[in-house]
C-alpha positions in Angstrom: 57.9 -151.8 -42.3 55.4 -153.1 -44.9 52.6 -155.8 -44.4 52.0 -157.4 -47.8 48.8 -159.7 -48.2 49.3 -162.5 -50.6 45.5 -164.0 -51.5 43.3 -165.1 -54.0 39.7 -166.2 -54.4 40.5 -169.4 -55.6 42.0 -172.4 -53.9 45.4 -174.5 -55.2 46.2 -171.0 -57.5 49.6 -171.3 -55.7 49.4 -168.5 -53.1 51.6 -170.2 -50.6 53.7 -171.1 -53.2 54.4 -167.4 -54.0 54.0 -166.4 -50.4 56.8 -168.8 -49.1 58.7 -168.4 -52.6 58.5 -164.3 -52.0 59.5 -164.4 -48.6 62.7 -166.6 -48.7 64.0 -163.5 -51.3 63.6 -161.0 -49.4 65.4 -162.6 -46.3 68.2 -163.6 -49.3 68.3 -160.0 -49.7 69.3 -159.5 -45.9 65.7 -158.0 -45.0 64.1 -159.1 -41.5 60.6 -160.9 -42.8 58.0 -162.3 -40.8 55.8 -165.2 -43.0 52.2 -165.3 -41.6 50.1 -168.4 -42.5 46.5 -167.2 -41.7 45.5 -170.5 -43.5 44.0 -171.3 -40.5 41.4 -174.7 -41.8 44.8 -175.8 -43.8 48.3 -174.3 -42.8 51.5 -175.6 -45.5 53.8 -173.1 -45.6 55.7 -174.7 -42.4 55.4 -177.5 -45.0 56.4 -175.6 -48.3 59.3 -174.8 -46.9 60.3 -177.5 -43.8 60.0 -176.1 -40.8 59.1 -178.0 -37.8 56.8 -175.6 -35.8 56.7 -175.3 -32.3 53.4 -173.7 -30.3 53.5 -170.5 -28.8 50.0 -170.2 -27.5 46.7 -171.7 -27.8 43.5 -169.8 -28.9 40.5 -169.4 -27.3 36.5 -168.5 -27.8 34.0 -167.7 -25.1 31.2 -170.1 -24.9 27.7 -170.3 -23.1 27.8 -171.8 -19.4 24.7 -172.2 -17.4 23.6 -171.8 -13.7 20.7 -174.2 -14.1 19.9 -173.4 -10.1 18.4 -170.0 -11.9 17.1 -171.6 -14.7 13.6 -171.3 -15.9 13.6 -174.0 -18.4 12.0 -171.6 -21.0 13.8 -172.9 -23.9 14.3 -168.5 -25.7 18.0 -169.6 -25.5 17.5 -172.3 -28.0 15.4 -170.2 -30.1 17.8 -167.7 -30.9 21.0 -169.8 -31.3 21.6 -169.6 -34.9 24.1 -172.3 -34.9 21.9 -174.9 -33.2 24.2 -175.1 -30.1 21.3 -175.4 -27.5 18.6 -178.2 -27.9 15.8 -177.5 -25.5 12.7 -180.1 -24.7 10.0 -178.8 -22.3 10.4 -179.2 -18.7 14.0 -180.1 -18.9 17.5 -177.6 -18.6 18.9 -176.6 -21.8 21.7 -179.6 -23.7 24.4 -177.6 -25.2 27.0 -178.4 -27.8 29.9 -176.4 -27.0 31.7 -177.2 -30.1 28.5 -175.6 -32.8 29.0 -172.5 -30.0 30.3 -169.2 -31.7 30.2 -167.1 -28.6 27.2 -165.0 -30.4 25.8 -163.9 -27.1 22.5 -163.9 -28.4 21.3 -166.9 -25.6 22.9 -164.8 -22.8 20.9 -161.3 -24.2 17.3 -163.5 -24.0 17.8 -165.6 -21.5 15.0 -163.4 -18.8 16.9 -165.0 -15.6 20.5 -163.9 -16.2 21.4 -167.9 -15.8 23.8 -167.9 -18.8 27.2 -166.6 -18.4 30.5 -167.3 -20.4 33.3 -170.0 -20.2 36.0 -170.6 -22.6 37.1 -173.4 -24.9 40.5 -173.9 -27.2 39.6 -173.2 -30.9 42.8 -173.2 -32.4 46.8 -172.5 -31.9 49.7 -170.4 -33.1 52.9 -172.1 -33.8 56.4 -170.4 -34.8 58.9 -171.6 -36.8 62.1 -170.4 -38.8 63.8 -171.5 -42.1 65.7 -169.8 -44.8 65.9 -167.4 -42.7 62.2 -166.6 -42.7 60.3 -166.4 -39.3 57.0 -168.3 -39.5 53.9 -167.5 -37.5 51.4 -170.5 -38.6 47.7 -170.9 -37.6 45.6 -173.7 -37.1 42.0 -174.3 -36.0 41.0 -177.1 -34.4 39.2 -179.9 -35.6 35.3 -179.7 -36.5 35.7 -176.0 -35.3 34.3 -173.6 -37.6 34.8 -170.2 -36.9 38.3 -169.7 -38.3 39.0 -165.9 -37.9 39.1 -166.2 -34.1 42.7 -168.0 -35.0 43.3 -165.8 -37.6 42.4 -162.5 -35.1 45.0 -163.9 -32.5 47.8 -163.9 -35.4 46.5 -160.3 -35.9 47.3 -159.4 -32.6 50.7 -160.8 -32.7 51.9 -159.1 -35.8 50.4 -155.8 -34.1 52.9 -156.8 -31.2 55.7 -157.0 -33.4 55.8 -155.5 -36.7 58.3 -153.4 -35.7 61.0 -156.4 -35.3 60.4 -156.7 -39.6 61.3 -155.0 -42.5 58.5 -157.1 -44.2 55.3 -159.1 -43.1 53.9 -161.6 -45.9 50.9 -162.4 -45.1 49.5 -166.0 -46.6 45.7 -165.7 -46.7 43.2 -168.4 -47.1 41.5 -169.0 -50.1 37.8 -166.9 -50.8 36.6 -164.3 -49.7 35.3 -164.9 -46.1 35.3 -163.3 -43.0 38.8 -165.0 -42.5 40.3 -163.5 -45.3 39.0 -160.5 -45.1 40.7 -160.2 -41.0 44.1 -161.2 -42.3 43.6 -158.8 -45.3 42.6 -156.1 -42.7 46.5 -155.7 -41.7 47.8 -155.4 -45.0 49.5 -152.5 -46.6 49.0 -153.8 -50.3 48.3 -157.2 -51.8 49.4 -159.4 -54.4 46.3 -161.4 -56.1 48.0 -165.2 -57.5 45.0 -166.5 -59.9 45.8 -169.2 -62.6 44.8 -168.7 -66.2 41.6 -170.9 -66.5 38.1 -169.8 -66.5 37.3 -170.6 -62.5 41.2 -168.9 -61.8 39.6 -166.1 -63.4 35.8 -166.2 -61.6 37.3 -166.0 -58.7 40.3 -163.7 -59.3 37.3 -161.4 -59.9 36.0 -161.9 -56.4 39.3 -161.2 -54.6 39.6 -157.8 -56.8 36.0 -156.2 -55.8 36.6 -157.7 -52.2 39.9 -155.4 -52.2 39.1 -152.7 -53.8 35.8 -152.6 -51.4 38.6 -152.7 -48.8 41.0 -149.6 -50.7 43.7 -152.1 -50.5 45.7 -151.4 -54.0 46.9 -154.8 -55.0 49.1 -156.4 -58.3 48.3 -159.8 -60.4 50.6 -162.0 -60.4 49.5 -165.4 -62.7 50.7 -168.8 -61.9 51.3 -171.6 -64.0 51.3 -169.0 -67.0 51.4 -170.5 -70.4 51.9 -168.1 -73.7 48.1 -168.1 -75.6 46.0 -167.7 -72.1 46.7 -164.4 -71.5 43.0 -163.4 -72.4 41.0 -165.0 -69.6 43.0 -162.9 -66.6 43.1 -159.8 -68.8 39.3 -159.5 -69.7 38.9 -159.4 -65.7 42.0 -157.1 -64.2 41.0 -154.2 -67.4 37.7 -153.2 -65.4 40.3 -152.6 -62.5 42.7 -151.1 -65.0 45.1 -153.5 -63.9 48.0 -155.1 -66.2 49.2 -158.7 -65.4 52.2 -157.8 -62.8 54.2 -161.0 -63.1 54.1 -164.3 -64.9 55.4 -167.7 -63.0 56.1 -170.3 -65.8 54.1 -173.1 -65.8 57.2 -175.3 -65.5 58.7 -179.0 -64.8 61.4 -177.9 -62.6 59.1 -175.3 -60.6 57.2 -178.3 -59.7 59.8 -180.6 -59.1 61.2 -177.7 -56.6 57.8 -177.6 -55.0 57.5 -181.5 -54.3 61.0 -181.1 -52.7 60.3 -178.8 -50.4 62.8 -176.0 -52.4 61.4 -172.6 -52.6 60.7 -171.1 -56.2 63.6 -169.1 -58.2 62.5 -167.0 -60.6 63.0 -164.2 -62.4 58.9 -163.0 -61.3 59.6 -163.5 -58.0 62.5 -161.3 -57.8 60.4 -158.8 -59.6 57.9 -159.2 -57.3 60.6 -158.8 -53.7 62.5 -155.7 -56.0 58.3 -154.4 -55.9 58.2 -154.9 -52.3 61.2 -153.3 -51.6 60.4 -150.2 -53.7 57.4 -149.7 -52.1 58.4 -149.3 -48.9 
């Protein structure tokens, strides 16, 4: 079994694309794959590729909770909450905003009284899904949450639990290189980087190959929406990793018409890219 991380520090490069595109291959080629969207802030693959998900669990975070019989009214919990979750006015208990809440701890370390313990609140959820005979595990933070990995953790966990029901794990990452990233990254095997040929495609292709080779995760290019004549821009970055261009996907009418219609991509790359996989193993 193999986890492969499919990423890239730019946004709209076409990762799912590939991802979903990738995965729908290898299941063609009778292999057991599990697609992971650890797009948490803005899950498509269930989208990509028509699957109506269904949730499997919901995800939570701890969060402050006050006994204000104990409290002091001293307002050091306020002070030290970075994400501006406690407001405190002298002479009155503490207002919290459970929702800027990131379960730091740090209120609960000053707090001289011991009058902050922990509650719980939902953050996110995992759904599942199947189609082309892919699984799906999808995740999705709620709305005007920000602390993403939490979600992207839980899927962790769950692909710890049962990697060895796969032949493959595709892992769709979000775009950047933030601490969500990096925690689905920190399951993979290998990686495939999906950058576009333009110059922010390659700023932030640059990005995504320090943040993995920081990580020792050995990775491949793979360009999207290649054109003949733009070779240059990706090549001037992947040479300082002495890294060739892995595989091309045309920048092409019917690739995009397949896209819009919900039809994964056939190509010639991406069966390069699932005969890579498979050789891997």
């Amino acid at each position: 079994m193999k986890i492969i991380g499919v990423t890239g520090g730019k946004g709209g490069t076409g990762k799912s694309t590939v991802a979903t595109a990738v995965a729908v291959e290898l299941a063609g080629r009778g292999k057991k794959v599990l697609l992971c969207d650890m797009d948490a802030d803005c899950p498509n693959d269930h989208l990509l590729l028509g699957i109506e998900r269904k949730q499997a669990c919901e995800v939570y975070q701890r969060v402050a909770k006050w006994d204000l019989d104990r409290c002091d009214k001293c307002g050091k919990c306020a002070k030290v909450c970075r994400t501006n979750a406690i407001v405190c006015v002298a002479g009155n208990a503490p207002m919290f905003m459970a929702r800027q809440c990131n379960g730091c701890g740090a209120c609960a370390i000053e707090c001289p009284v011991d009058a902050i313990s922990w509650d719980k609140k939902v953050v996110g959820a995992i759904y599942t899904g199947c189609g082309f005979g892919v699984d799906l595990l999808s995740c999705e933070l709620e709305i005007n949450e920000p602390v993403s990995e939490i979600v992207v953790a839980k899927a962790c966990e769950i692909i710890a639990d049962d990697k060895k029901k796969y032949d493959y794990i595709i892992v769709d990452t979000a775009a950047g290189t933030h601490c969500d990233v990096i925690a689905a990254l920190g399951v993979c095997d290998v990686a495939l980087c999906v950058t576009e040929p333009t110059p922010l495609g390659a700023h932030d292709l640059e990005l995504i190959c320090k943040l993995l080779s920081r990580m020792d995760i050995d990775f491949e290019v793979v360009v999207n929406r290649y054109e003949k004549g733009r070779d240059e821009i990706v090549d001037k970055v992947i040479s300082k990793y002495s890294k060739p261009v892995f595989a091309k996907v045309p920048y092409s009418k019917k690739i995009m018409m397949d896209y819009s219609n919900g039809v994964p991509v056939k190509h010639k790359s991406i069966e390069k890219i699932a005969a890579w996989i498979e050789g891997s193993t």
